[in-house]
N, C-alpha and C positions, 0 to 999 in steps of 0.2 A: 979541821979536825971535827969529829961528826962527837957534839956535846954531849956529855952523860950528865943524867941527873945525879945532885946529891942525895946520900943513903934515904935521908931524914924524908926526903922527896917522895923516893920508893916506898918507903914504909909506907906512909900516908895516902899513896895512891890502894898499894896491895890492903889496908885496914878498910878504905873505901870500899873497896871489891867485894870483902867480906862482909861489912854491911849490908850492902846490898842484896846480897844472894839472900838473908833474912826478910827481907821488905815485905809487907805490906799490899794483899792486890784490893781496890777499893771495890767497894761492897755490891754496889750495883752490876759490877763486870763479874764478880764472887760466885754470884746468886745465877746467874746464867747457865742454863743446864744443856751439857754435852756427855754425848756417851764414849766414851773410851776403854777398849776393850783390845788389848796387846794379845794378837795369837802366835804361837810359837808354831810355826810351821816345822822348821827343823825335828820338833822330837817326833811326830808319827813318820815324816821322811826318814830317817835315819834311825825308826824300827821295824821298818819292811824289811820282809824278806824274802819278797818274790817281784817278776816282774809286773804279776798279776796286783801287787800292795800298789807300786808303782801306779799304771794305772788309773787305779781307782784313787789315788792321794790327785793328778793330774785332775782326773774330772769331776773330783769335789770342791778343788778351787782353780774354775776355769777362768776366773779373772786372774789371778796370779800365774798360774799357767801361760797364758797370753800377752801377760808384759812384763813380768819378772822372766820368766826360763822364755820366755818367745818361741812358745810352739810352734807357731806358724814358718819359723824360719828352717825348720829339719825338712829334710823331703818326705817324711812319712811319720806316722805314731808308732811304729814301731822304733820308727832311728830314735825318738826323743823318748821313751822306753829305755829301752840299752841305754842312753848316754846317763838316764839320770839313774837309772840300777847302778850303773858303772863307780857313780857318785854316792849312793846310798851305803854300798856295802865297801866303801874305800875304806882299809882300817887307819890310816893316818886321817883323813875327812872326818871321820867317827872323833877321833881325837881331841880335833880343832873343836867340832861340835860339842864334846865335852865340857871343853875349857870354856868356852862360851857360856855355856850355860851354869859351870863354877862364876863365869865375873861377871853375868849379870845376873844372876838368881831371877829374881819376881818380879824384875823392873820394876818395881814401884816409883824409884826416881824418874824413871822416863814417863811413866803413867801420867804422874804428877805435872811432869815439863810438857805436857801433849795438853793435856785438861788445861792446865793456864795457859795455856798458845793459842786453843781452840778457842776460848773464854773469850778471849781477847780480840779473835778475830769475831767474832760473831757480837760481838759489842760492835764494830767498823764496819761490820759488814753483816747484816741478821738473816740475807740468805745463803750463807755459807752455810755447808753441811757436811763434820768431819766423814773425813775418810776412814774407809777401815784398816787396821794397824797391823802391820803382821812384819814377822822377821823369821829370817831365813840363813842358814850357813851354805853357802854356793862353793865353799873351796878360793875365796879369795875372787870370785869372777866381779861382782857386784858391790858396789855398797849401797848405794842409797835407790829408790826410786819411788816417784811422786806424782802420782796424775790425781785427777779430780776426783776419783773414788776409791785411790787404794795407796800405800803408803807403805813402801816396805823397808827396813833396815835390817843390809846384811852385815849383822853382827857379828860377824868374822872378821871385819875388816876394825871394829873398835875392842879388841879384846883389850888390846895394851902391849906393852913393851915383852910380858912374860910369854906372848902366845909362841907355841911353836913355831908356826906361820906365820908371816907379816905381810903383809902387800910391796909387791918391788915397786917399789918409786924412789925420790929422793927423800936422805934424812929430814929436810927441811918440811915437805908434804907429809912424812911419817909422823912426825909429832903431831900433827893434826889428826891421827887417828887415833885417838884415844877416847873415853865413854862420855867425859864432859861435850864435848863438841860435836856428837851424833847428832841431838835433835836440832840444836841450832842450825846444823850443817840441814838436815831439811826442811826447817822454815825458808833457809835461805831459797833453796829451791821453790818454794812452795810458793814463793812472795810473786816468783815471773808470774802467776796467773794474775796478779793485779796490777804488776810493774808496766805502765803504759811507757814505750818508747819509742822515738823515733827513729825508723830504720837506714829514711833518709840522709841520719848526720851520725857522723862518725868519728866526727872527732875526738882529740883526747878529754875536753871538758865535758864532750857529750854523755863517754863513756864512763867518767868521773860520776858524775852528776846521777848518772845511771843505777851506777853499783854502789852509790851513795844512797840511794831510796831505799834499795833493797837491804842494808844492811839497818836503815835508820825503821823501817817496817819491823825488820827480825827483833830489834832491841823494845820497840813499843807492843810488840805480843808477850816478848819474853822482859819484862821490868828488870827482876832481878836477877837475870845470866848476867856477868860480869862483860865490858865488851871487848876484853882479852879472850875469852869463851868464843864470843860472835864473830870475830874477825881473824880469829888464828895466831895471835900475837904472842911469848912470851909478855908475863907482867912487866919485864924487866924492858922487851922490846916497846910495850905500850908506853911506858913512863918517858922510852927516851924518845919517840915519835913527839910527845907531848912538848916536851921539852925542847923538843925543834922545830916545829909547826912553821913558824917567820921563819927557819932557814929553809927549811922542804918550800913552803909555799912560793917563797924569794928564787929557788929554784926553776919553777915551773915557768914562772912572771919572767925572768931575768933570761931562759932560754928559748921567751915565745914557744911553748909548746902547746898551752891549752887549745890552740886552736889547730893544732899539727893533726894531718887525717892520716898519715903513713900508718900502715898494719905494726910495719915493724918497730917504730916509734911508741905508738899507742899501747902496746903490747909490752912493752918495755916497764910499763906501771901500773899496768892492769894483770898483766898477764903474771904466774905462776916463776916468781926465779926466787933463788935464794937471799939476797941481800938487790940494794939498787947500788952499786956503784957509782953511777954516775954522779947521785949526791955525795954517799960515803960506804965504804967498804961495809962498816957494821949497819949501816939502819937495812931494818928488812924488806922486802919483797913487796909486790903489790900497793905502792906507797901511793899510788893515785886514787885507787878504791878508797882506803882511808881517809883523804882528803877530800876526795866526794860523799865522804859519811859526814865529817866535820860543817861541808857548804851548806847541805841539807840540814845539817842540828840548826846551823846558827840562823838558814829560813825558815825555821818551823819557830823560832824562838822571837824571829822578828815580825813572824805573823800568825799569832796564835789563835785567830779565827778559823784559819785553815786545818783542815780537818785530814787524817791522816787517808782517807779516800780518797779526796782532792788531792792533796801531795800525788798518790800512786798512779791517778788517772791523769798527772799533768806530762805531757811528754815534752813541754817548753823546757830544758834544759839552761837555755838561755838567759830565761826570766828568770826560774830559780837562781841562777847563779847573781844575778846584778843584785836582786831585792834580798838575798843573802849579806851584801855588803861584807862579802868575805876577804878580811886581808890582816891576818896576825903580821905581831909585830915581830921584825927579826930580831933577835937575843944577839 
């Protein structure tokens, strides 16, 4: 039977959480000057009113044009014209657009979560150079996208529960779109340009190990996101993970898997399902990431000379894991 914390447990984990989101960034990282500037692309899209608006919206941001809508991919400027008129003057799209822009008003909260992410990389890293920030309502096609110079969140896809439109996926993916977990969701993204891996191994420790940097990278940019936020979890799913660590990990150990390279295997705790059965019906999804976030904490903790650079650029998977000396105890 897959253990639950008691309440008293919960409480103290969810008060932690809250603390945190208050915290403190220290002063030297503070003082680190990035520019951050949120464009709303959506509102002059979406008050055209010809194809001729059209256009001229395309070839004033031909980088967004190019890898957000993927110009390149229609067979002509006029097909991609028509498709995005088609989109502009949609009175339900207008809609969505609307409500979007009712729940997130002026971003300042994401302003803020972009300025301390940047902050922080540029402390790790001093020749980063943010991206520019722009968001977009696509009608549900898009949500995030991330290259070296442009950044965009289709906030369509994080209105919340109230939007008209939701993204078909499952409920279990759904709750993950909601506004807290935007930015995080493309830090995560963002991390693979430092995430050195190797492509050679495949394993399931590998892959552990892997999505263990990158989530352990998103929490050291972002201090105080809670890492119920960073990793998708209900508060209630994080406590009881916690709570079971020596069964989950006794799992792994007891059915030789870490070393297991099957897709379908590997897949099975990395990959996107709703709960993991095979440990217990309740605990959630994706339980190997998790546990490759936990390897990485407790090597960063047992080698605190190492530098979060070093962490990203080491693709030894292997090394990380033994000098971890990771092995909770089972409950």
């Amino acid at each position: 039977m897959y253990h639950r914390l008691l309440l008293l447990a919960t409480i103290l984990l969810l008060f932690s959480c809250k603390k945190k989101e208050g915290c403190d960034i220290p002063e030297e990282i503070e003082r680190i000057p990035v520019t951050v500037e949120i464009e709303r692309l959506e509102k002059p899209f979406f008050a055209a009113n010809s194809k001729q608006d059209i256009a001229t919206f395309l070839d004033s941001n031909p980088i967004f044009a190019e890898r957000f809508i993927q110009r390149r991919n229609y067979p002509s400027d006029s097909a991609v014209i028509n498709a995005m008129h088609g989109l502009a003057t949609n009175p339900e799209l207008q809609k969505l657009a609307q409500e979007a822009d009712q729940a997130f008003g002026d971003m300042s909260t994401e302003k803020q979560q972009l300025q301390t992410a940047f902050k922080h990389i540029k402390h790790y890293y001093p020749e980063f150079k943010e991206p520019q920030v722009k968001t977009f309502v696509s009608g549900l096609n898009q949500d995030l996208m991330v290259s070296d110079s442009l950044l965009v969140f289709g906030i369509d896809f994080f209105i919340g529960k109230d939007a008209s439109y939701r993204p078909d996926t499952y409920d279990y993916i759904l709750k993950r779109y909601e506004r807290p977990n935007m930015v995080p969701a493309a830090m995560l993204l963002l991390s693979n340009r430092f995430n050195k891996t190797s492509f050679l191994e495949r394993s399931l420790l590998a892959e552990m190990v892997n999505t263990g940097k990158a989530y352990y990278f998103v929490k050291s940019i972002m201090p105080c996101t809670p890492d119920s936020t960073i990793i998708g979890y209900s508060g209630q799913q994080l406590a009881d993970v916690h709570h079971n660590e020596g069964r989950i990990w006794a799992h792994f150990v007891e059915k030789k898997l870490l070393y297991e390279k099957s897709p379908f295997v590997v897949n099975k705790y990395i990959g996107e399902r709703p709960n993991t059965p095979e440990i217990d019906p309740t605990s959630p999804g994706r339980l190997g990431t998790w546990v490759g976030w936990q390897i990485v904490r407790r090597y960063m903790e047992r080698n605190p000379k190492v530098t979060l650079q070093e962490l990203m650029a080491d693709d030894d998977h292997q090394k990380i894991f033994n000098e971890s000396k990771y092995k909770p105890e089972k409950r």
